[in-house]
C-alpha positions in Angstrom: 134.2 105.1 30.4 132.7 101.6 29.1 129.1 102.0 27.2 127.6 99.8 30.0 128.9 102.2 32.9 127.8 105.0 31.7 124.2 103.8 30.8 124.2 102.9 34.6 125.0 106.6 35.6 122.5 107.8 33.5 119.7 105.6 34.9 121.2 106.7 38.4 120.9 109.7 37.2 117.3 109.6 35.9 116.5 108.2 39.6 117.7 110.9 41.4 115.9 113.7 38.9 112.5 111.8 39.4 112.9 111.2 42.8 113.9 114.9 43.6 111.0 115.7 41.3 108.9 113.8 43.5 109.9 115.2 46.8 109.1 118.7 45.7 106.0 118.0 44.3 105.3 116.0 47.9 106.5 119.4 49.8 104.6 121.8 47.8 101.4 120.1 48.0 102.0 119.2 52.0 102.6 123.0 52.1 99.8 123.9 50.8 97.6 121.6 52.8 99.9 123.3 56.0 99.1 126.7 54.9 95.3 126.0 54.4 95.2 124.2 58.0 96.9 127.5 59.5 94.1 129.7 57.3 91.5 127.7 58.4 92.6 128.3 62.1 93.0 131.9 61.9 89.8 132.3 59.6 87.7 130.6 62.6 89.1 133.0 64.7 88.2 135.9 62.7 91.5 137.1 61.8 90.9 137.5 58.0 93.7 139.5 56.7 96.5 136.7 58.8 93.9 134.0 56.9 94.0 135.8 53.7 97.8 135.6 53.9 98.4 131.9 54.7 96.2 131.1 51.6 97.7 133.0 49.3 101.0 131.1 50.4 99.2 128.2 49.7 97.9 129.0 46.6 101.6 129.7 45.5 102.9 126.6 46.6 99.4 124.7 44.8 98.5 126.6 42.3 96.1 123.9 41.3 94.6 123.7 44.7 91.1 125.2 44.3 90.5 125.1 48.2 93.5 127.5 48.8 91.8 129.8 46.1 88.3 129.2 47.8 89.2 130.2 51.3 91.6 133.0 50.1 88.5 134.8 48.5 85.9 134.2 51.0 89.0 135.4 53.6 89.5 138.5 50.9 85.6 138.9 51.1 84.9 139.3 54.7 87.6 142.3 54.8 85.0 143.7 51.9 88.0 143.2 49.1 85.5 142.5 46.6 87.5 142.6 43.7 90.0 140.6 45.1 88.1 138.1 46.4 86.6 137.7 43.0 89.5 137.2 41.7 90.4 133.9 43.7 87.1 132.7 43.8 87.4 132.7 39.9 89.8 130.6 39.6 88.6 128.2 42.6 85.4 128.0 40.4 87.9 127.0 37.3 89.2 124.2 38.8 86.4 123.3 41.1 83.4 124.4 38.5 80.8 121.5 40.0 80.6 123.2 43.3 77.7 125.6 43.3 78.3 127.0 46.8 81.5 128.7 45.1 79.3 129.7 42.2 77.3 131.3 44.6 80.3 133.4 46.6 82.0 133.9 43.9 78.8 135.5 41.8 78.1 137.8 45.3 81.7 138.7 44.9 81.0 139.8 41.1 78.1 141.4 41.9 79.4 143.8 45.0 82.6 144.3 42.6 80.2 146.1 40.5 81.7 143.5 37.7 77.9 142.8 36.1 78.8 140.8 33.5 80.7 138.6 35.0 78.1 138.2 37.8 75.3 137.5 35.6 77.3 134.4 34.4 77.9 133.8 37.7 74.7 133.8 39.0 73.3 131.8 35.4 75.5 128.9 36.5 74.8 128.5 40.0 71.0 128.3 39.0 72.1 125.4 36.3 73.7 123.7 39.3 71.3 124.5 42.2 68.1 122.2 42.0 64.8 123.7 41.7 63.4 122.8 44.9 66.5 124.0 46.8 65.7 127.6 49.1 68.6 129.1 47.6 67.5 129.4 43.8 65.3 132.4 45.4 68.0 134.2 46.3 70.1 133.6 42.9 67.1 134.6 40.8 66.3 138.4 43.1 70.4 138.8 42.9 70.4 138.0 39.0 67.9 140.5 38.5 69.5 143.1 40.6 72.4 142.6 37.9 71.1 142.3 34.8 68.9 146.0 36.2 72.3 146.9 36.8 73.2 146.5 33.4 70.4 148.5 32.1 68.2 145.2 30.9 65.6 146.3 33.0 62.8 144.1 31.6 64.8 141.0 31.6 64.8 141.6 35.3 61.3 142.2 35.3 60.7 138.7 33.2 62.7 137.1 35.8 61.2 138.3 38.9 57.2 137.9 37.0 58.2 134.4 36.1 58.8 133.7 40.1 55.0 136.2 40.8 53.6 133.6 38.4 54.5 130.7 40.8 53.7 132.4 43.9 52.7 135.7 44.8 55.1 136.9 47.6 55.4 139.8 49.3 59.1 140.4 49.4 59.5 139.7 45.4 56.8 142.3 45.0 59.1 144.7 47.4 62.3 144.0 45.1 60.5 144.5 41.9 59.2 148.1 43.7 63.1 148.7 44.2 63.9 148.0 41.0 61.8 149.4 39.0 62.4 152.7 41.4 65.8 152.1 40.4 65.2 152.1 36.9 63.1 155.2 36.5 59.8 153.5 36.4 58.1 155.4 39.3 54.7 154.7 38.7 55.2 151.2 38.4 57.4 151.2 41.4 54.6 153.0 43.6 52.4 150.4 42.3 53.9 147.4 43.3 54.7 149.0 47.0 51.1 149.1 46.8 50.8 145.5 46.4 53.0 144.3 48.5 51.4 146.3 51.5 48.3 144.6 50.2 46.6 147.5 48.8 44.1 147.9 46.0 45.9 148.5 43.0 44.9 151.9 41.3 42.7 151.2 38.3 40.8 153.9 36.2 37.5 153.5 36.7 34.9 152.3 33.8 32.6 154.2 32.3 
C-alpha cells in the first residue's frame, strides 16, 4: 500500500476513534442527566430507595457528576443510611467543595454516622463558607459542639457554645450547654445552666 494511502487510513482511522470517543462520552453524560431527571421524579414523590437507585446509575455513568452524588446521598439519607449517604455526599462535596448547603448535609450525615472526625471538618467548613449573618451558622456551631463533646473535647464545646452566650444570651444555647455538659459528667454545671435557661437565680454561696 503507497505511503500516501495509508496515511489517509490512518487519519480515517483517527476520525472514527475520536468520534466514537465522542459519542460515548455524549451518552454517558446524557445518561447521567436521564438518570438524575428519573431520581429527581421519584425523590419528589417520596420513593427514596427507587431514587437512590437511579442515582447511583448515574453516578456510574458520570462519575464526575457531583449532582448524581448529591441527590444519591440525600436519597441514602432520608432511608436513615447514614453511612452511606455520607459516603456520596463526600465525594459530591469533592467535586462541588463551594457549595455549603452540601457541607451542611453532608456534615449531618457525618455526624448521625457517629463518624466525629470527619463531621467536625465538616461542620468547620461549612462555617468558613456560610456568612456570619446567615440563620444557619447557629445551627452549625450547636451541631459542632455536639461533636467535638462527642469526641471527648468537652471544653472546646463549651468555648464554642460561651463564645455564642457572649453575643447573646439565649435560652435554647443555655438548654444545649445543660445537655451537654449532662452528657459529659458535669452534673452540677448541667443543673445550673437548666437553671438559667428557666430563668432562675443561679445558686451562689452566700457572703459572709
Amino acid at each position: 500500500m503507497p505511503a500516501a494511502r495509508r496515511q489517509l487510513w490512518l487519519v480515517a482511522l483517527a476520525f472514527v476513534i475520536l468520534g466514537a470517543g465522542i459519542y460515548l462520552f455524549y451518552f454517558r453524560l446524557r445518561g447521567a442527566d436521564i438518570q438524575i431527571a428519573q431520581g429527581r421524579h421519584l425523590y419528589d414523590q417520596g420513593k427514596y430507595a427507587l431514587a437512590e437507585a437511579a442515582y447511583e446509575q448515574a453516578a456510574k455513568l458520570s462519575p464526575e457528576h457531583a449532582d448524581a452524588w448529591y441527590w444519591l446521598g440525600i436519597s441514602r439519607k432520608n432511608q436513615g443510611k447514614d453511612a452511606e449517604a455520607a459516603e456520596a455526599l463526600a465525594q459530591a462535596t469533592e467535586l462541588n467543595p463551594g457549595n455549603v448547603n452540601w457541607w451542611i448535609e453532608s456534615a449531618e450525615a457525618l455526624q448521625w454516622a457517629g463518624r466525629f472526625v470527619e463531621a467536625d471538618k465538616a461542620w468547620r467548613k461549612a462555617l468558613e463558607l456560610l456568612p456570619p449573618e446567615d440563620a444557619r451558622v447557629t445551627k452549625a456551631r450547636v451541631n459542632l459542639a455536639r461533636v467535638l463533646v462527642a469526641r471527648g473535647e468537652t471544653a472546646a464545646a463549651l468555648q464554642v457554645l460561651n463564645e455564642m452566650l457572649a453575643r447573646k444570651d439565649d435560652r435554647q444555647l443555655r438548654f444545649v450547654m445543660a445537655e451537654l455538659l449532662g452528657y459529659a459528667g458535669k452534673f452540677e454545671e448541667s443543673a445550673e445552666q437548666y437553671r438559667l435557661a428557666l430563668g432562675d437565680q443561679p445558686t451562689t454561696q452566700p457572703e459572709n
